[in-house]
C-alpha positions in Angstrom: 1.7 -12.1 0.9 2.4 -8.4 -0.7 1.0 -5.3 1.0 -2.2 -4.1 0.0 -2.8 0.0 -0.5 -6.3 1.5 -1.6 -7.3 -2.0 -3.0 -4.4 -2.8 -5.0 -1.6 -5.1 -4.5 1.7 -4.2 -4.7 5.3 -6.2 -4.9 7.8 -5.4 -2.9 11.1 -3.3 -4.6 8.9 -3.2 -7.5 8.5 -0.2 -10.0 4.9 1.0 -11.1 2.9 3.6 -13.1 0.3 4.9 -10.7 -2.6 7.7 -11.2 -3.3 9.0 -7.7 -6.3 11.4 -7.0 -6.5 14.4 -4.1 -9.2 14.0 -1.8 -8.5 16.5 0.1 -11.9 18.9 0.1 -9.6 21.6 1.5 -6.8 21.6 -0.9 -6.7 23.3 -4.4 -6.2 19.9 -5.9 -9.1 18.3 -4.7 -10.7 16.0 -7.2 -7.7 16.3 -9.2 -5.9 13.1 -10.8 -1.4 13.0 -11.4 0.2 10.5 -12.9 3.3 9.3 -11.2 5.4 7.4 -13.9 8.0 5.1 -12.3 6.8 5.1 -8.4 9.2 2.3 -6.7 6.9 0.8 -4.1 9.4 0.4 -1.3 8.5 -3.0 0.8 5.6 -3.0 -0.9 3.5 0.4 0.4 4.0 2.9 -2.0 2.9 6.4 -0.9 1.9 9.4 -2.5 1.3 12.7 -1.3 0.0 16.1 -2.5 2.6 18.9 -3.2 0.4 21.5 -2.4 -1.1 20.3 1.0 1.2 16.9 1.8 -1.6 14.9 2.6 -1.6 11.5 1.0 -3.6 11.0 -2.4 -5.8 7.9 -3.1 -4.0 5.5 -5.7 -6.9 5.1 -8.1 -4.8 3.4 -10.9 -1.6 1.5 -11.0 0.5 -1.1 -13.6 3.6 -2.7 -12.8 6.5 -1.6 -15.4 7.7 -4.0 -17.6 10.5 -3.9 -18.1 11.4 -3.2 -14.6 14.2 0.2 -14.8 18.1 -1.0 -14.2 18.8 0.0 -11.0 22.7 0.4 -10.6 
Protein backbone atom coordinates (compact mmCIF):
# COMPACT_ATOMS: atom_id res chain seq x y z
CA UNK A 1 0.00 0.00 0.00
CA UNK A 2 1.62 3.61 -0.79
CA UNK A 3 2.14 6.09 2.00
CA UNK A 4 -0.40 8.43 2.89
CA UNK A 5 0.59 12.35 3.67
CA UNK A 6 -2.17 15.05 4.63
CA UNK A 7 -4.89 12.77 2.95
CA UNK A 8 -3.29 12.07 -0.19
CA UNK A 9 -1.74 9.13 -1.53
CA UNK A 10 1.44 9.04 -2.92
CA UNK A 11 3.66 6.38 -5.14
CA UNK A 12 6.80 5.69 -4.27
CA UNK A 13 9.89 7.29 -6.72
CA UNK A 14 7.13 9.14 -8.27
CA UNK A 15 7.18 12.80 -9.46
CA UNK A 16 4.22 15.20 -8.59
CA UNK A 17 2.96 18.84 -8.87
CA UNK A 18 2.00 19.80 -5.30
CA UNK A 19 0.42 23.23 -3.77
CA UNK A 20 1.47 23.24 -0.15
CA UNK A 21 0.05 25.91 2.38
CA UNK A 22 2.04 27.46 5.67
CA UNK A 23 0.24 26.93 8.77
CA UNK A 24 2.48 28.29 10.74
CA UNK A 25 0.45 31.31 12.75
CA UNK A 26 4.01 32.56 13.67
CA UNK A 27 5.64 32.64 10.34
CA UNK A 28 5.32 35.47 7.69
CA UNK A 29 3.89 33.00 5.34
CA UNK A 30 1.13 31.85 7.23
CA UNK A 31 -1.93 31.17 5.18
CA UNK A 32 0.15 31.45 2.17
CA UNK A 33 -0.15 28.71 -0.75
CA UNK A 34 3.50 27.65 -3.21
CA UNK A 35 3.42 25.59 -5.80
CA UNK A 36 6.15 23.06 -5.92
CA UNK A 37 6.36 21.79 -9.74
CA UNK A 38 8.14 18.48 -9.99
CA UNK A 39 8.37 17.29 -6.06
CA UNK A 40 9.84 13.60 -6.34
CA UNK A 41 8.05 11.81 -3.43
CA UNK A 42 10.95 9.72 -2.26
CA UNK A 43 9.47 6.23 -0.79
CA UNK A 44 6.47 7.61 -1.03
CA UNK A 45 6.43 10.66 1.86
CA UNK A 46 7.05 13.71 0.14
CA UNK A 47 7.89 16.68 2.40
CA UNK A 48 7.72 20.16 2.25
CA UNK A 49 8.90 22.84 4.30
CA UNK A 50 8.75 26.60 4.64
CA UNK A 51 11.90 28.63 3.64
CA UNK A 52 11.36 31.25 5.84
CA UNK A 53 10.63 29.28 9.25
CA UNK A 54 11.48 25.31 8.08
CA UNK A 55 8.53 24.06 9.51
CA UNK A 56 6.65 21.63 7.24
CA UNK A 57 3.69 23.06 5.05
CA UNK A 58 0.34 21.16 4.59
CA UNK A 59 0.17 19.57 1.06
CA UNK A 60 -3.29 20.95 0.07
CA UNK A 61 -3.06 19.94 -3.63
CA UNK A 62 -1.08 17.40 -5.56
CA UNK A 63 -1.19 15.58 -9.39
CA UNK A 64 1.12 12.97 -10.41
CA UNK A 65 3.19 14.19 -13.69
CA UNK A 66 2.57 12.53 -16.71
CA UNK A 67 4.91 12.12 -18.30
CA UNK A 68 7.04 11.14 -15.45
CA UNK A 69 10.74 13.48 -16.06
CA UNK A 70 13.80 11.13 -17.44
CA UNK A 71 15.79 10.58 -14.75
CA UNK A 72 19.52 9.68 -16.00
Amino acid sequence: MSPTVDGFTFDPATFYDITVRDDNESCTNFGQTFDAPCVYSNAGTPRIQCGRCGKPMTIIAATRLDPQPEVS
